[in-house]
C-alpha positions as CSV (number, residue, x, y, z in Angstrom):
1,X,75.8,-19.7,168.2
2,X,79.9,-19.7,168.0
3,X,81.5,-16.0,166.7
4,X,84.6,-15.8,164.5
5,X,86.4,-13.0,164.6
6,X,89.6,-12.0,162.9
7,X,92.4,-11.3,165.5
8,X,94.7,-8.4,164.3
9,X,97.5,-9.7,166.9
10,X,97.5,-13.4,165.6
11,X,96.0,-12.5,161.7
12,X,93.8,-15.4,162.3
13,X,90.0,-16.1,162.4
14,X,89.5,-17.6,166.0
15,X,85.9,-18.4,167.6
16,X,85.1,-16.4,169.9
17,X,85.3,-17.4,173.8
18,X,85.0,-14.7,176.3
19,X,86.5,-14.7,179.7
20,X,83.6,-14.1,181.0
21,X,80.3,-14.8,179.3
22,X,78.1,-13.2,182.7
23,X,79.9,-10.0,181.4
24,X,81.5,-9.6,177.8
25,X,83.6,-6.8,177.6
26,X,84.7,-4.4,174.7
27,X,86.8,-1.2,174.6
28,X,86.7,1.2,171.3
29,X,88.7,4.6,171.1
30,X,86.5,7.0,170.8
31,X,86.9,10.9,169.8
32,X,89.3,13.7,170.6
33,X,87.0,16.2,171.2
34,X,88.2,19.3,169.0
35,X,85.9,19.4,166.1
36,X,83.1,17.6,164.0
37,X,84.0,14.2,164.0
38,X,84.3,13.3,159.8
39,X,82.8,10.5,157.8
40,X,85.9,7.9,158.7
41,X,85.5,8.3,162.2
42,X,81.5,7.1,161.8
43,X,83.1,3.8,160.3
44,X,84.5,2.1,163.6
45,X,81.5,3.8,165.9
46,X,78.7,1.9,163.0
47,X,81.1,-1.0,162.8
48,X,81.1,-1.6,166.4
49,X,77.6,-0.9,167.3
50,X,76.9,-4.2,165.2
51,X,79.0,-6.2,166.9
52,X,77.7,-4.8,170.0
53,X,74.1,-5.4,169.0
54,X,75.1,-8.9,168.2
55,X,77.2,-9.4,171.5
56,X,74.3,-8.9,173.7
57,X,71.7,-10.7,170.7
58,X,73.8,-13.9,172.2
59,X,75.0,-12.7,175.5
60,X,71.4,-10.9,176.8
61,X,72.0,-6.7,177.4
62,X,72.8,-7.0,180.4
63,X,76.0,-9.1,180.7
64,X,77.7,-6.8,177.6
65,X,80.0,-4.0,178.9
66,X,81.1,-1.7,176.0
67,X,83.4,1.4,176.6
68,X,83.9,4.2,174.0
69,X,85.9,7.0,175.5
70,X,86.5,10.8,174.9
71,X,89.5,12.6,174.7
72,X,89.4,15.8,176.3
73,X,92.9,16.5,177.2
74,X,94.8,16.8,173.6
75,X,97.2,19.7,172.5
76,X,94.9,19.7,169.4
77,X,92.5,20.9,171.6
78,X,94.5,23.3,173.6
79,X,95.3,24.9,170.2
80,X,91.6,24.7,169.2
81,X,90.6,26.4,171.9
82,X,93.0,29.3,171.7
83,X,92.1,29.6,167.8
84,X,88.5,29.9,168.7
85,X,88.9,32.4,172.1
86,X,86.7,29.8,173.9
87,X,88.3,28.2,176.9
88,X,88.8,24.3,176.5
89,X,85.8,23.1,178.5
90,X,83.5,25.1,176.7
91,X,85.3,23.9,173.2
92,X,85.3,20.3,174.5
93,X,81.5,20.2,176.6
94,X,80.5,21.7,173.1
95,X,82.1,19.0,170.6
96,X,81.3,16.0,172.8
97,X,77.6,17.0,173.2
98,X,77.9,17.2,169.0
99,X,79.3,14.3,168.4
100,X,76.6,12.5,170.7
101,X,74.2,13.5,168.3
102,X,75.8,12.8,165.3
103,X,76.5,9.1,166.0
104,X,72.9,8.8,167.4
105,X,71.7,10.4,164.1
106,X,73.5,7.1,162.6
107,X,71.4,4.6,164.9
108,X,74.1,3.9,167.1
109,X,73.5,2.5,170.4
110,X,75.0,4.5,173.6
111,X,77.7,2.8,174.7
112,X,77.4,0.8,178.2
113,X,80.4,3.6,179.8
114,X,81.6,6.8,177.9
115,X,84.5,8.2,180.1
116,X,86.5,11.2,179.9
117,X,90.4,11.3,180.0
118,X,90.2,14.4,182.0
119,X,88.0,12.1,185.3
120,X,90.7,9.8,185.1
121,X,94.0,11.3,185.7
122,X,94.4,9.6,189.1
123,X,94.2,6.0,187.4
124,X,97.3,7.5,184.7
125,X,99.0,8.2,187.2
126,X,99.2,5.5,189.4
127,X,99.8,3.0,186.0
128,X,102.4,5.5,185.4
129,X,104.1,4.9,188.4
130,X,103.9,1.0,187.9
131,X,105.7,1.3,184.8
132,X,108.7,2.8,186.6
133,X,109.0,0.5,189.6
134,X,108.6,-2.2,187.0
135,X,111.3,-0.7,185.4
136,X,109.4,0.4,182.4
137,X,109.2,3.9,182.2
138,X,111.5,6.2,183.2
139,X,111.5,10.0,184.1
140,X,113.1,12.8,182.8
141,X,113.8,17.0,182.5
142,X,109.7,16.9,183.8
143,X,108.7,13.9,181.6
144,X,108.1,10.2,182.0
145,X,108.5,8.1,178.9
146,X,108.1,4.0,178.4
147,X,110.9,2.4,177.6
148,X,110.5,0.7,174.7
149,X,113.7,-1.6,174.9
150,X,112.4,-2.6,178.5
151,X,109.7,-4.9,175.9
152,X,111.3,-7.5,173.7
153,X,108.0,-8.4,171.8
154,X,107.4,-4.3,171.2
155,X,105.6,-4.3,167.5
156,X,103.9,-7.7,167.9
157,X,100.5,-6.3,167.2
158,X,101.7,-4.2,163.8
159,X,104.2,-6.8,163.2
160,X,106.4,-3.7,161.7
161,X,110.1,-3.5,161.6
162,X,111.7,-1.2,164.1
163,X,113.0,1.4,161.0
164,X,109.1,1.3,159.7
165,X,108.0,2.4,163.5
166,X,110.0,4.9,163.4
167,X,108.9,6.3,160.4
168,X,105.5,5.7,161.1
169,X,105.2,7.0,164.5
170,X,106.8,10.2,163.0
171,X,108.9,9.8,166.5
172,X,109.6,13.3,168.2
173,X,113.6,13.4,168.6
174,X,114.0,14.9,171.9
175,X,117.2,14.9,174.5
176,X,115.7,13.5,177.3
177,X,114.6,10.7,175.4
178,X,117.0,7.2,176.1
179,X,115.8,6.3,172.3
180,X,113.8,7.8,170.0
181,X,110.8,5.3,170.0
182,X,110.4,6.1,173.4
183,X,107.0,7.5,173.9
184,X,106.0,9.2,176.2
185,X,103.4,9.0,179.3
186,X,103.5,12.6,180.8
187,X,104.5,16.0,179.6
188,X,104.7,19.2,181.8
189,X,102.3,21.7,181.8
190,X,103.0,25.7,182.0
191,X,100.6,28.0,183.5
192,X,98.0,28.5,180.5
193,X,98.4,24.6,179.6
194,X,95.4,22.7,181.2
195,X,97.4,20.3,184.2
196,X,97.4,18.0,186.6
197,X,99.9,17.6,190.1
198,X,101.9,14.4,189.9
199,X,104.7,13.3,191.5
200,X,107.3,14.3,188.3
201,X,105.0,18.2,188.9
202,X,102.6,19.6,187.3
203,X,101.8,18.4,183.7
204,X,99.5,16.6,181.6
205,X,98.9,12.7,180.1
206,X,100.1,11.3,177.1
207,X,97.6,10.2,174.6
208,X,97.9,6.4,174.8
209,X,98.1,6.0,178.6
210,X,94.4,7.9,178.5
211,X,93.0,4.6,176.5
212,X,95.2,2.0,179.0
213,X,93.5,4.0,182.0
214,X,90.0,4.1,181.3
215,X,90.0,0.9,179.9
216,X,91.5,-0.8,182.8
217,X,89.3,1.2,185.3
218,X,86.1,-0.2,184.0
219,X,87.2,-3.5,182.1
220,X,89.6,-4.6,184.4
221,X,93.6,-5.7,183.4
222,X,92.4,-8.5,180.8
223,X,89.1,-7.9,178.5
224,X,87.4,-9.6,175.7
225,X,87.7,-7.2,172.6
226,X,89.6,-3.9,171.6
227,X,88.3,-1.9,168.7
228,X,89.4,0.8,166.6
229,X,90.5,2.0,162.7
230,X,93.2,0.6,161.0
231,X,94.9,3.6,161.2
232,X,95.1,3.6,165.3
233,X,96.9,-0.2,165.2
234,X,100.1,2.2,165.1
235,X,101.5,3.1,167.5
236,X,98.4,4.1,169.5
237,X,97.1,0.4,170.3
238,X,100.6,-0.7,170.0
239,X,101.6,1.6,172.8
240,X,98.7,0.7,175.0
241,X,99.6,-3.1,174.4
242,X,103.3,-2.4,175.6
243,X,102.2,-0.1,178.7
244,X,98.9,-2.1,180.0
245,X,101.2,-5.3,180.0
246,X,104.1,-3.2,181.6
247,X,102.1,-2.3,184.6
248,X,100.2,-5.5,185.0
249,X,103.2,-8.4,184.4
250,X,102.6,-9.3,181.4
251,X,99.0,-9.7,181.7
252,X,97.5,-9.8,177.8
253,X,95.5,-5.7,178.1
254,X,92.9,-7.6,175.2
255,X,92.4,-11.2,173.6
256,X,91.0,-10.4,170.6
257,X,92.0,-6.8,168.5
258,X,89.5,-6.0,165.7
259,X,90.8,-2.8,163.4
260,X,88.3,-1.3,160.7
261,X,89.8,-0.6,156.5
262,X,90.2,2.6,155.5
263,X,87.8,5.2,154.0
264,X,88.6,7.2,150.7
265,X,86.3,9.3,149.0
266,X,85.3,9.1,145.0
267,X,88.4,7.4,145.1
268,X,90.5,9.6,147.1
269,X,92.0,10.1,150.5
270,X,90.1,12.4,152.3
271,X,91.7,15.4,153.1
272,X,90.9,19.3,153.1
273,X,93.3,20.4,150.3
274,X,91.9,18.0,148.1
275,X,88.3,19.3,149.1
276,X,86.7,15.8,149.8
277,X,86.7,16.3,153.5
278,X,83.4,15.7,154.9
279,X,82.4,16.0,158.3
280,X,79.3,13.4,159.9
281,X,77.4,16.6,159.8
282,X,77.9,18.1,156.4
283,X,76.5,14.9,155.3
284,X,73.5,14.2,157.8
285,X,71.5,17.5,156.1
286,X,71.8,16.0,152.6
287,X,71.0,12.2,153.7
288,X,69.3,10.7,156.2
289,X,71.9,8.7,158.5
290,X,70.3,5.8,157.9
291,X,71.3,5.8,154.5
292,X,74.7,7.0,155.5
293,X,74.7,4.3,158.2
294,X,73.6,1.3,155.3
295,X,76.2,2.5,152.7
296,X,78.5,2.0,155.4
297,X,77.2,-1.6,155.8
298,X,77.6,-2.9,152.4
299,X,81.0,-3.3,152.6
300,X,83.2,-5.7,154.8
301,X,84.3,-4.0,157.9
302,X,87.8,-4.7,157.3
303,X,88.0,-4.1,153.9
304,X,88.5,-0.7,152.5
305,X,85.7,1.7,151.6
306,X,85.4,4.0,149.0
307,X,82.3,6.7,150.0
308,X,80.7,7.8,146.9
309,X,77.7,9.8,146.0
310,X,76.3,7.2,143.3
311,X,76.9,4.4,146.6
312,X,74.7,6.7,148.6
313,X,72.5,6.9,146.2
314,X,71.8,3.5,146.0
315,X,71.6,2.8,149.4
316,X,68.9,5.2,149.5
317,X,66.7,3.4,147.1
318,X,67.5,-0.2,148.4
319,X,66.4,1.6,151.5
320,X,63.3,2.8,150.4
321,X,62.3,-0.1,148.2
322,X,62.7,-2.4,151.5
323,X,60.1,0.3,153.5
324,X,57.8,0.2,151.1
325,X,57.4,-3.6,151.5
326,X,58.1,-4.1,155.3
327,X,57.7,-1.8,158.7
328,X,61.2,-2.4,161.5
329,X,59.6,-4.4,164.0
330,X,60.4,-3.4,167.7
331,X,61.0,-7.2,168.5
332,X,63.2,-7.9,165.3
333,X,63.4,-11.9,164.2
334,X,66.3,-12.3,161.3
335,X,66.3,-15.6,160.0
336,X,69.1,-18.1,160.9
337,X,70.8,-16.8,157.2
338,X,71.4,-13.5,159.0
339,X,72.6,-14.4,161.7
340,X,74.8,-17.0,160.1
341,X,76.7,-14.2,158.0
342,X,76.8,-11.9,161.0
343,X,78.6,-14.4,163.3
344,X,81.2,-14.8,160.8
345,X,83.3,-12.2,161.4
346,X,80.5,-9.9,161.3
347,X,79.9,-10.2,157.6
348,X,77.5,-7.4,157.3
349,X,77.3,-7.4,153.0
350,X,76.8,-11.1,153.2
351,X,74.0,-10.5,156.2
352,X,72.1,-8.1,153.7
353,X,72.5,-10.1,150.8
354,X,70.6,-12.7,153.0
355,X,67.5,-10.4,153.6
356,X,67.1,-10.1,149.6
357,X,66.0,-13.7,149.5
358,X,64.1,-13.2,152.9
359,X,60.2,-13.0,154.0
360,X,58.7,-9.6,155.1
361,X,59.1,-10.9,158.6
362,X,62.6,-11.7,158.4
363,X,63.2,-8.3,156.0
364,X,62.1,-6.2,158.7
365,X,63.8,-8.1,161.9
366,X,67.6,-7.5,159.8
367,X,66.5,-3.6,159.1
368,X,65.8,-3.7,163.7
369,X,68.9,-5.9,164.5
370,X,71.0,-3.7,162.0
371,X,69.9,-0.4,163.5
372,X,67.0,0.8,161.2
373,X,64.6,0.3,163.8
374,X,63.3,4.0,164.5
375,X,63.3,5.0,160.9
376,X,63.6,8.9,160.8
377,X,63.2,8.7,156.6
378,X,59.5,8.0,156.3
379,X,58.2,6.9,152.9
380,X,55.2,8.0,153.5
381,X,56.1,10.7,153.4
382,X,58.9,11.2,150.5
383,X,57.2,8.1,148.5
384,X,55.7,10.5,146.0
385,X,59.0,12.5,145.3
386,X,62.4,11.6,143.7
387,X,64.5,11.5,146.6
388,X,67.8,11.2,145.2
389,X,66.8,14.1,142.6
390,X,66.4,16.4,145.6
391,X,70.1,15.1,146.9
392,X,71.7,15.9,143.4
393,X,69.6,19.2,143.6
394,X,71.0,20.3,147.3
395,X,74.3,19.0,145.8
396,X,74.0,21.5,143.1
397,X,72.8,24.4,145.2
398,X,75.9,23.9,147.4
399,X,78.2,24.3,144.5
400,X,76.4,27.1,143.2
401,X,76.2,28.9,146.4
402,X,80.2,28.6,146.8
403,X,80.7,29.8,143.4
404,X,78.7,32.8,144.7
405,X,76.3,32.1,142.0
406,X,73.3,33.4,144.2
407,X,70.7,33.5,141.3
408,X,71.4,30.2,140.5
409,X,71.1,29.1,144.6
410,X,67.5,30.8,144.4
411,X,66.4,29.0,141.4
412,X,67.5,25.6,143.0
413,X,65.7,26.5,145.8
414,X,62.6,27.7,144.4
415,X,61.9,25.0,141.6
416,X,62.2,22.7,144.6
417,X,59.6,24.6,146.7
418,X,57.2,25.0,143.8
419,X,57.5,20.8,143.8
420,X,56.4,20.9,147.5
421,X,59.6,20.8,149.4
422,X,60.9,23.2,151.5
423,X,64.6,23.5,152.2
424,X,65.9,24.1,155.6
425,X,69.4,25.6,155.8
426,X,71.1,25.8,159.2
427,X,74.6,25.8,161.0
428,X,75.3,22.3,160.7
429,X,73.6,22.2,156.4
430,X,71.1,22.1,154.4
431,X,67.9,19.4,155.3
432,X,64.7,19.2,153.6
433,X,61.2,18.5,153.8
434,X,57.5,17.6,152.3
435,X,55.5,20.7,152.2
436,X,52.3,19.9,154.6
């Protein structure tokens, strides 16, 4: 079975040839650990997981290699930290160990290697110090910034002018800078700054060198596939490009770069001032995450997605329509149709499309390849009750609750008791289930 995958660097659909088929590797940024991780970052960690799945489905488990890293050195999470009163290990041993569970609450495989930024200083530094014998990077007033005139095909992978770079990077203008898209590779650190010794004194990494770092240290100078939102393609993966290649002459640091669409929400960015922001939690206790996990699913991976109640409403009942008739099998068998539409650039809509017209069998092997296999939502449970009723209910409690409408709350909650299910309210929402 060939692959095709679309190539963000050439904007081409290319079959896929690894370097090494005894061990494919794949590298996709994972979370800076400060907070809950929200709904857009579950879109790359789903995506991925598929095309992990279906990497070792052809390759065998054992000859895939995927890294997903953690950022744990961040001045997001300095500031978290002091905002909170917690020190940073405690704020980032705590967020890490959440996001864990919300991603696994979405049926997504653990990675093969989940580094941290802050076990790898060692292998930033020495790449760092490549770069400036190479005549890369350069240091100054305590810093080391890359030189971006050093690369003449900078920008290849965003294809961007050198005025929209700018502008997008939202470029820091600093003295010590030789030009402003210079970026830079390590900061210094003052005493209540987390740090590190180096040879340019005590300071910290930047946040692209982390990704170059751990993704050299465990899939080598040259790997298959590197992963991530559209949103990282600048200037994060474009930085790790130009600084990966620095230090190794020119080596490519991926051959194939895959980049997610956006998510909106009923329509909208998703942002906090226009109160659509949802974290993976606040929506794991109204719906289960594998109805979170198949909305998700529906659409192209690289198109963009707009995350709406009435889509995750019917994902729900395509969900449970599909349990009714078939169990997930532990050994899953998808028909050649599934397969077919997987392989192709990891056409997931066109992949579930193809179970509609499938047997049981075939039903039930898609729903195990495509992560449903260890179904938390059990209809035998819920079959008797209208489960997106209860959704619309909770939905209506919420908003009654932040009105401050208490009696209203209680009524909510109590017509739904005296139907049998109980409603579980807790620091991360509001679950439910059947009365036994």
């Amino acid at each position: 079975m060939t692959i095709r995958l679309f190539n963000t660097l050439t904007k081409t659909k290319e079959d896929f040839a690894p370097i090494d088929a005894a061990n494919v590797r794949m590298y996709v940024c994972g979370p800076t650990v400060y907070d809950f991780a929200h709904i857009g970052n579950a879109r790359p960690v789903i995506v991925f997981d598929v095309l992990f799945r279906l990497l070792r489905h052809i390759y065998g488990d054992a000859h895939v290699t995927y890294v997903r890293n953690i950022t744990d050195v961040d001045d997001k999470i300095n500031a978290r930290a002091a905002e909170r009163g917690i020190s940073i290990r405690e704020l980032t041993e705590e967020t890490a160990r959440q996001y864990a569970e919300d991603v696994a609450a979405l049926g997504n495989l653990p990675p093969t290697v989940t580094p941290r930024a802050t076990e790898h200083i060692a292998q930033m530094i020495a790449i760092i110090e490549q770069l400036i014998a190479a005549g890369h990077a350069y240091a100054a007033d305590g810093h080391v910034l890359f030189d971006v005139s050093s690369k003449p095909d900078y920008g290849k992978l965003s294809r961007r002018s050198l005025g929209e770079m700018i502008a997008g990077a939202r470029v820091e203008v600093a003295p010590y800078k030789k030009s402003p898209m210079d970026f830079v590779l390590w900061k210094p650190s003052d005493a209540a700054t987390p740090g590190w010794d180096s040879p340019w004194g005590r300071g910290r990494p930047g946040w692209h060198i982390e990704c170059s770092a751990m993704a050299g240290e465990y899939l080598g100078e040259t790997f298959d596939i590197h992963g991530g939102g559209i949103d990282l393609q600048f200037p994060h993966h474009e930085n790790e490009i130009a600084q990966s290649e620095g230090a190794h002459h020119n080596h490519p640091l991926a051959k194939v770069w895959m980049h997610n669409g956006f998510l909106q929400v009923e329509g909208e960015k998703m942002s906090k001032s226009a109160g659509n922001f949802f974290t993976i939690r606040d929506l794991l206790a109204d719906w289960p995450g594998e109805v979170l996990r198949f909305n998700m699913l529906r659409t192209h991976y690289r198109q963009p997605i707009d995350f709406t109640v009435a889509g995750l409403k019917e994902s729900w009942k395509m969900l449970e329509r599909w349990y009714e008739v078939t169990e997930p099998l532990a050994d899953p068998a998808p028909d050649a149709a599934f397969f077919e539409a997987l392989s192709d650039d990891l056409n997931t809509p066109a992949a579930i499309a193809s179970l509609h017209q499938a047997g049981d069998m075939a039903l039930a092997g898609g729903l195990g390849f495509l992560g449903f296999s260890n179904v938390q939502m059990r209809i035998a449970d819920k079959a008797a009750v209208d489960t997106a009723a209860i959704a619309d209910a909770i939905e209506a409690r919420k908003a009654a609750r932040a009105a401050k409408n208490f009696a209203e709350s209680d009524r909510i909650r109590d017509d739904l008791l005296a139907q049998g299910i109980v409603l579980k309210d807790g620091p991360g929402g509001t679950t439910w289930e059947v009365k036994k």
